[in-house]
C-alpha positions in Angstrom: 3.0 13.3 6.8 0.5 16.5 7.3 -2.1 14.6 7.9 -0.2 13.4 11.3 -0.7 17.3 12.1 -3.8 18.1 11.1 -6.4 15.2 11.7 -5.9 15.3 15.5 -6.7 19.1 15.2 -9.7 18.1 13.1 -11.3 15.7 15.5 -11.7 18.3 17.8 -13.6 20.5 16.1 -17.2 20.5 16.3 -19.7 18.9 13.7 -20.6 21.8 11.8 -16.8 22.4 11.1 -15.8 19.0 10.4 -18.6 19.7 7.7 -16.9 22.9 6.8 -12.8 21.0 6.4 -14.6 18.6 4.4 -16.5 21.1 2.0 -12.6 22.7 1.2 -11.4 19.7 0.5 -14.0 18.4 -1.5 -13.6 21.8 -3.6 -10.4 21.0 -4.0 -10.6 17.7 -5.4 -13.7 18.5 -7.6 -11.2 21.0 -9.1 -8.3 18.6 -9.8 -10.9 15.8 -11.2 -13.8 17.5 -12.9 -13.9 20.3 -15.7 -15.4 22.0 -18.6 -14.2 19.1 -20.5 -15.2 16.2 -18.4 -18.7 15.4 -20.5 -17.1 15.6 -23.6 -14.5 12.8 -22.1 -17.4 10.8 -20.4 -19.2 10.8 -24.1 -16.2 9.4 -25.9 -15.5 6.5 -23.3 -18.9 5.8 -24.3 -18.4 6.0 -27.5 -15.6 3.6 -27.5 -17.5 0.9 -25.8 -18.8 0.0 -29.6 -15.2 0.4 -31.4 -14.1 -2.9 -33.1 -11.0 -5.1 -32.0 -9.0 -3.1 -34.8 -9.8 0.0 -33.1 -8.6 -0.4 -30.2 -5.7 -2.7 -31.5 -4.5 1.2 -33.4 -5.5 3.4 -30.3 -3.7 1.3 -28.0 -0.2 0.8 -29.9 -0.1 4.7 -30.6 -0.5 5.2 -26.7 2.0 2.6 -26.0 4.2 3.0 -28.6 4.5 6.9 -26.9 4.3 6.0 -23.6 7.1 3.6 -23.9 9.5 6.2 -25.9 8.4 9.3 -23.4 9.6 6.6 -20.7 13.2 5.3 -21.6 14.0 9.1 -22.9 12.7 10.9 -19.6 11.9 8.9 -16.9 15.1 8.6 -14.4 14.5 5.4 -13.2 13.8 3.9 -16.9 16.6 5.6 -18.7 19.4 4.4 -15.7 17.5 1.1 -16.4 18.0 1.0 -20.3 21.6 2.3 -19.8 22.7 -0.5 -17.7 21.2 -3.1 -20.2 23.3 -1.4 -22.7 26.4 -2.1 -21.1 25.6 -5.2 -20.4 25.6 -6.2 -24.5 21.5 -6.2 -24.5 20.5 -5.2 -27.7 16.3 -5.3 -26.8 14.7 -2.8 -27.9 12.3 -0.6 -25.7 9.8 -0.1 -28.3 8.1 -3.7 -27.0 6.9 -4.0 -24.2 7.8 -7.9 -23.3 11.3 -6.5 -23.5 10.8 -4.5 -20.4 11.0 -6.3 -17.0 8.2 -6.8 -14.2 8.3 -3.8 -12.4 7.9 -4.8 -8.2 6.2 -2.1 -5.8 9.4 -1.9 -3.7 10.9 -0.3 -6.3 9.0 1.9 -6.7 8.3 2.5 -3.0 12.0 3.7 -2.3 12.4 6.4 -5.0 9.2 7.3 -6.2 10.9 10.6 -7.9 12.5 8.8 -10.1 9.4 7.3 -12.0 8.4 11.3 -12.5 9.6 12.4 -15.7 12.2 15.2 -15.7 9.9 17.3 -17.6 7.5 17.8 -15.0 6.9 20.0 -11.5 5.7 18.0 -8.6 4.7 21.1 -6.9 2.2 22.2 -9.5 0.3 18.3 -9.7 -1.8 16.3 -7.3 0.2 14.0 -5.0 -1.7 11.2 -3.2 -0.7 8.6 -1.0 -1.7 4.7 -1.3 -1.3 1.8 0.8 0.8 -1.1 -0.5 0.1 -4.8 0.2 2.5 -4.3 3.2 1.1 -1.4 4.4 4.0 1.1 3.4 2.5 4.3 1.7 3.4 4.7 -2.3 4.1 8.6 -3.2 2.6 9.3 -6.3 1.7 12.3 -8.5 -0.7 13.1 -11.1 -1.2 16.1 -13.7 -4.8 18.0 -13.8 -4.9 16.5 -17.6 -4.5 13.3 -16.1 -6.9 12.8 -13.1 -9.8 14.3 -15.4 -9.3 11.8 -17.9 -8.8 8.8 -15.1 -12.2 10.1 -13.5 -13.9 10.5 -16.8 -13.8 7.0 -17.0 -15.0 6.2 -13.6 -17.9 8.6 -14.4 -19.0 6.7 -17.6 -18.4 3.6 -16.5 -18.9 3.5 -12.6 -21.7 5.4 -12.6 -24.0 5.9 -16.0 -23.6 2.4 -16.5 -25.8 2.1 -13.5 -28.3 5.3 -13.8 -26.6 7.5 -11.7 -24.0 10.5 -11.9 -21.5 12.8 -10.2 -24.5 15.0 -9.8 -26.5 13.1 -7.7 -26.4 12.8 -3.9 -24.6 9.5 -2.9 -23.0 8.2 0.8 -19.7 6.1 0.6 -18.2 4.1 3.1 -14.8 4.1 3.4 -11.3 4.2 5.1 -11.1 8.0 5.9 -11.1 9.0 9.5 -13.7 10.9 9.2 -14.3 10.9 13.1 -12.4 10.0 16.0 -12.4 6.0 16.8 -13.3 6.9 20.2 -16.4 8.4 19.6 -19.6 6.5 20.7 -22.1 9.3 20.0 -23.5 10.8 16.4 -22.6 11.8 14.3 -20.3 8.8 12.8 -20.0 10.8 9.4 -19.2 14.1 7.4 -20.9 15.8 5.1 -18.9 16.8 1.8 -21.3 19.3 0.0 -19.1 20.2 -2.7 -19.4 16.5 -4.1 -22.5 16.1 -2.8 -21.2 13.2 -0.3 -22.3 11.8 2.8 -19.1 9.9 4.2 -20.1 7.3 6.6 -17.1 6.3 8.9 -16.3 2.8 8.2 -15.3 2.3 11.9 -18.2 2.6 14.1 -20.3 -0.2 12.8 -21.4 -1.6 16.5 -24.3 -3.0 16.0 -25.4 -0.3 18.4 -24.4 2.7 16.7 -25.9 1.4 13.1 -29.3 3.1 14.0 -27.9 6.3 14.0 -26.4 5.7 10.3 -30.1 4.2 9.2 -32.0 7.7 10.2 -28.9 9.6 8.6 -29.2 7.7 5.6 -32.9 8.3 5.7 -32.5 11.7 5.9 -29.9 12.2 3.3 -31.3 10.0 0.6 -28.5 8.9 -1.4 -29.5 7.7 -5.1 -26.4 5.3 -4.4 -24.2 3.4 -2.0 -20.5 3.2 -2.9 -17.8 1.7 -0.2 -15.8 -1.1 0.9 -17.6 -4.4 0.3 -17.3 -5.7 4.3 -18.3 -2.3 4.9 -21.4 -2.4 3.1 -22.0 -6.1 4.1 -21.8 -5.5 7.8 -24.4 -2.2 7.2 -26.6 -4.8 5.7 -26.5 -7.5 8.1 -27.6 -5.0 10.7 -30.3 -3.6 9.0 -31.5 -7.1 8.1 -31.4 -7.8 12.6 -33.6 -4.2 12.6 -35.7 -5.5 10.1 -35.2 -2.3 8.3 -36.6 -2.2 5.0 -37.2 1.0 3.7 -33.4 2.2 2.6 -33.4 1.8 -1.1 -31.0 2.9 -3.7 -30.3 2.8 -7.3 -27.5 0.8 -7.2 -24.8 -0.4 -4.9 -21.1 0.1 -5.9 -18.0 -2.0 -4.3 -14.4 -1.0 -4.2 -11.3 -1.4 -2.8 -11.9 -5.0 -1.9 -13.6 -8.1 -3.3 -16.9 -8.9 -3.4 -18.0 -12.3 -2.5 -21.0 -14.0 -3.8 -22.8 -14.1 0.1 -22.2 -10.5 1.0 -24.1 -9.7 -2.4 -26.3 -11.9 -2.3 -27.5 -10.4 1.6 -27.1 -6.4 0.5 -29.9 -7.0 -2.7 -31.6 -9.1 -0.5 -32.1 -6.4 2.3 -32.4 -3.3 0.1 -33.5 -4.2 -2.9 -30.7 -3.0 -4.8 -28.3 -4.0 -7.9 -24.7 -4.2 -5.9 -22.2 -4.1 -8.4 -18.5 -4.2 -8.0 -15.6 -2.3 -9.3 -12.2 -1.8 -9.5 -9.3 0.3 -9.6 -6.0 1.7 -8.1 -4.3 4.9 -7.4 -1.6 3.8 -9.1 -3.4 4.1 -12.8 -2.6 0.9 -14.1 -5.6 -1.1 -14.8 -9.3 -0.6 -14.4 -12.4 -2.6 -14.7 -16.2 -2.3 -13.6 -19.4 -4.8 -13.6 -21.8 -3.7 -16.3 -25.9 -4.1 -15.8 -25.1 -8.2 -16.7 -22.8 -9.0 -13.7 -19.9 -9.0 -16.0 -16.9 -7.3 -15.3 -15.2 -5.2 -18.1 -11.3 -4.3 -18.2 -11.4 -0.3 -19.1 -9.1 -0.9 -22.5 -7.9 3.1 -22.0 -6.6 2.5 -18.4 -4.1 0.3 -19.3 -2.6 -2.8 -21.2 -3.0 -5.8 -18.6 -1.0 -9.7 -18.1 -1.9 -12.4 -16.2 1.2 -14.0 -14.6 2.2 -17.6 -13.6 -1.8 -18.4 -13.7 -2.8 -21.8 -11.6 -4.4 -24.4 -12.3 -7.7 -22.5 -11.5 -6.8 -19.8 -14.1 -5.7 -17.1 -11.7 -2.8 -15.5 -11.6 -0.7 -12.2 -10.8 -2.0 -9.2 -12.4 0.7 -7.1 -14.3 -0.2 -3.9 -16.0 1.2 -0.9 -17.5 -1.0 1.9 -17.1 -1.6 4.1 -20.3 -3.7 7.5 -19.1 -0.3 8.8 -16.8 2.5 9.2 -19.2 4.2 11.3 -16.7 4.5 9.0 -13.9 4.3 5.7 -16.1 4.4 2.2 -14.3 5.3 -0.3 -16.8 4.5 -3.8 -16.7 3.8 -3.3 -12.7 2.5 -6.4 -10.5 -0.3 -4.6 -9.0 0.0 -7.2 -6.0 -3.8 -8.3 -6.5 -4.9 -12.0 -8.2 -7.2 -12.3 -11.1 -9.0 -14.7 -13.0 -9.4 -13.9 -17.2 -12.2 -14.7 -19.0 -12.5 -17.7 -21.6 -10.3 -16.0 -24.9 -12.9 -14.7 -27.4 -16.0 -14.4 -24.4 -18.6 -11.9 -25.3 -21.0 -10.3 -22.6 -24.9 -9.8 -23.4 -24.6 -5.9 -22.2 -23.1 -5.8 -26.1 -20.3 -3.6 -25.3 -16.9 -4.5 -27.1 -14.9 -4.0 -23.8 -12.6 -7.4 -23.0 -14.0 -9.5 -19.9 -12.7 -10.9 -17.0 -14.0 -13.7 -14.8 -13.3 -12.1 -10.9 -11.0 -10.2 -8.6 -9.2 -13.2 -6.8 -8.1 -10.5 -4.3 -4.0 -9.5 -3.3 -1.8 -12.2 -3.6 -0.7 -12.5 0.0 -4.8 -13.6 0.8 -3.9 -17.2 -0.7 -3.7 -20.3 2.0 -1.4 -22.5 0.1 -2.4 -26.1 1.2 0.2 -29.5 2.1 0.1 -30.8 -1.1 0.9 -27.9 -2.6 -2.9 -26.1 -4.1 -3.3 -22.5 -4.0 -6.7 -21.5 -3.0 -8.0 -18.0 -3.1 -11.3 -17.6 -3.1 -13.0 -19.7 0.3 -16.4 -17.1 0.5 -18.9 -20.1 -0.1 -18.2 -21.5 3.2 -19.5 -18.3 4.7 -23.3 -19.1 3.7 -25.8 -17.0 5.3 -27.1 -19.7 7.1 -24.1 -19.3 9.1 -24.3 -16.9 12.0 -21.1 -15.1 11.8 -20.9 -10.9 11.9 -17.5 -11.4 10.0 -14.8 -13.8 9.7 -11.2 -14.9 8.9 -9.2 -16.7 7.7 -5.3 -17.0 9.0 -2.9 -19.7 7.8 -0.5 -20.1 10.4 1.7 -22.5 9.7 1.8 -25.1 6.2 -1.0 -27.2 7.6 -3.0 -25.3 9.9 -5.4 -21.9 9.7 -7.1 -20.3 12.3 -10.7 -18.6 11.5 -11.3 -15.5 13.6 -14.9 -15.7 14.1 -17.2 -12.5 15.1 -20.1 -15.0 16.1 -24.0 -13.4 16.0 -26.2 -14.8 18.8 -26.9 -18.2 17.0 -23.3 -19.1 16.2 -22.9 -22.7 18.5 -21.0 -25.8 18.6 -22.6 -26.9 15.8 -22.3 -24.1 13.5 -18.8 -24.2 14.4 -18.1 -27.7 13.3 -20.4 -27.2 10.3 -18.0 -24.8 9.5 -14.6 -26.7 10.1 -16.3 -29.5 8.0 -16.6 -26.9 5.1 -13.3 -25.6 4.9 -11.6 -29.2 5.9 -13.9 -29.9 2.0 -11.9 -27.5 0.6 -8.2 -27.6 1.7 -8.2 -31.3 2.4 -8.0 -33.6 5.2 -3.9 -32.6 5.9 -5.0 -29.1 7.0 -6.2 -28.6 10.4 -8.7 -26.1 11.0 -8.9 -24.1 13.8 -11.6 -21.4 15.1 -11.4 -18.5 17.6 -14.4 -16.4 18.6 -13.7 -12.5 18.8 -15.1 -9.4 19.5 -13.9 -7.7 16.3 -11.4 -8.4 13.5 -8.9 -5.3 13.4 -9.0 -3.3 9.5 -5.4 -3.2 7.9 -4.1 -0.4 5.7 -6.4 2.2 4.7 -9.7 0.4 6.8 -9.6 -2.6 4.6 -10.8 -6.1 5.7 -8.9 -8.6 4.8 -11.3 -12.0 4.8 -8.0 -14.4 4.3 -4.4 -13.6 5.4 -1.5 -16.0 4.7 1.7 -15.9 7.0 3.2 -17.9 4.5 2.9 -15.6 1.9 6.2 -14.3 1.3 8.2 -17.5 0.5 5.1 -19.2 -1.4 4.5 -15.8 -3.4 5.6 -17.0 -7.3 
């Protein structure tokens, strides 16, 4: 709600005091995540990387097994939960977990104060605000203890995996309005000095404007790109057209959506960069990042995970109950995103004894749910870069037809247009129709985010 009041005041102030608003609040939230203890924390997560099945087995069911407890005792919403079952004659116990229910986001969108535990001040912790799959903002809130230990993680995992630290200089591209939409002049970013951040506005990538982020960037010199993978992809494809080739970086880090295998492919293609993807949540209930392999690891500390009602291609809902937040606990939540587990008993060359999974399918509305009933969430290969397509979409209308919302480049034809049909018709099968519709721009949802498929159907398919 304050940002309503402030953010129109802050687009009208000039650079050098944008600059200035976003060196406070990068103070402030190097203050809430980072301490004296944060390298003792990054060295353990480390350390745990080597720690045998039994290890973590122990470390895990004495988090739980408190978590669980701390929950039903002091938690409103869990305790009026347990009581009810109670009078209802069940006799399950709380101490397991299976015996708890699936906990659905709407629930906890309408009262998030009761999943804070009684014991706690909201005044004196960090409250954020996150974007459900439906748009509506979740209220959430987070002790000092706790977001040091959640970023602690991120810093040993996200970043020294990959050569790089907190420490170093690093642009991100991401959903923050970091300058007014209308703006058609430089700068298109803000410079966070505190965490040594150049934040590139995610929505100003015209192909006109991208010169003006490829001399910032040049004169910034991040050691690493971190941002929103059609973010980062689009950045690419434009400096591919200017045939610029002398932005390098020590790696390239994803989040927030899913990476496919042709916007990778294009970004260490054009600058010569490792991208590697990760993932997390402001929620706290599960997180996982790719290691130097191309592997992705779950982060065993962040939480216990599930995979729900998996189809026949292995994916399926992803329900976790986060461990590192005990005082805003979210127990055997559907996070609302699609994954795919690794083969039981997999091992990854990196060596490190953290459990694999396969890929991020993405949320579970982005699944186009064909006539004879497949569910099919992961379309990227038709989008070869031999296609000429900016960025595209796909929209399932109705049970047997989707709509692809093309941004075409200059090549893009009749016959790249059929080529693509053909591709997708492959795919879904001959029962779907397949329709495509050339646009100037496809509009971000919550947050910025690009959403490559989008079911209308999801609702009443949803399992």
């Amino acid at each position: 709600m304050a940002a309503r009041f402030w953010l129109p005041l802050y687009h009208r102030l000039p650079p050098w005091l944008q600059d200035a608003a976003a060196a406070v609040r990068g103070w402030q939230l190097e203050g809430w995540r980072y301490g004296p203890e944060t390298e003792r924390l990054v060295e353990e997560a480390l350390a745990r990387e080597s720690w045998t099945e039994e290890q973590w087995q122990r470390w895990r069911e004495e988090r739980l097994a408190r978590l669980l407890d701390r929950a039903a005792r002091k938690v409103p919403y869990y305790r009026a939960m347990w009581a009810e079952r109670r009078v209802r004659g069940d006799a399950s116990g709380w101490e397991k977990l299976e015996n708890w229910p699936v906990l659905e986001k709407e629930a906890l969108r309408r009262a998030p104060e009761a999943f804070l535990a009684e014991d706690c001040d909201p005044r004196q912790m960090f409250e954020t605000h996150t974007s459900g799959t439906s748009g509506t903002p979740l209220k959430l809130w987070q002790s000092r203890k706790t977001l040091r230990a959640w970023y602690a993680l991120f810093e040993a995992r996200w970043r020294r995996w990959h050569g790089v630290s907190r420490r170093d200089r690093w642009a991100i591209l991401g959903g923050q309005l970091v300058v007014p939409t209308a703006r058609r002049q430089p700068p298109f970013w803000v410079h966070n000095r505190p965490m040594r951040q150049l934040y590139l506005s995610s929505y100003h990538l015209a192909p006109e404007l991208i010169p003006h982020y490829v001399a910032e960037l040049r004169r910034f010199r991040p050691a690493y790109l971190w941002g929103y993978s059609s973010a980062l992809y689009t950045l690419a494809q434009e400096c591919r057209r200017l045939g610029v080739k002398d932005l390098r970086f020590r790696v390239i880090l994803t989040n927030a959506e899913p990476l496919y295998s042709h916007q990778r492919e294009l970004m260490e293609e054009v600058f010569d960069t490792p991208v590697r993807e990760t993932y997390g949540m402001s929620e706290m209930a599960a997180a996982a990042g790719e290691c130097e392999e191309g592997r992705m690891h779950w982060f065993p500390e962040a939480g216990v995970v599930e995979i729900l009602g998996a189809g026949p291609d292995g994916a399926g809902d992803l329900v976790a109950t986060g461990l590192i937040n005990e005082d805003m606990p979210l127990i055997r939540y559907r996070v609302g995103d699609r994954v795919k587990p690794a083969p039981a008993g997999a091992r990854c060359e990196c060596g490190r004894a953290l459990p694999l999974l396969e890929r991020i399918e993405g949320r579970l509305d982005d699944v186009i749910v064909t006539p004879d009933g497949r569910r099919i969430g992961r379309l990227d290969p038709v989008f070869k870069a031999d296609l000429a397509i900016r960025e595209a979409q796909i929209v399932q209308e109705r049970p047997d037809l989707v709509r692809v919302r093309v941004v075409p480049g200059a090549e893009f034809g009749a016959r790249q247009e059929a080529d693509l049909v053909r591709r997708l018709r492959l795919r879904l099968g001959e029962a779907m129709r397949v329709e495509v519709e050339r646009v100037k721009e496809i509009e971000r949802g919550a947050n910025g985010k690009f959403r490559a498929v989008v079911s209308r159907l999801a609702a009443e398919h949803r399992s």
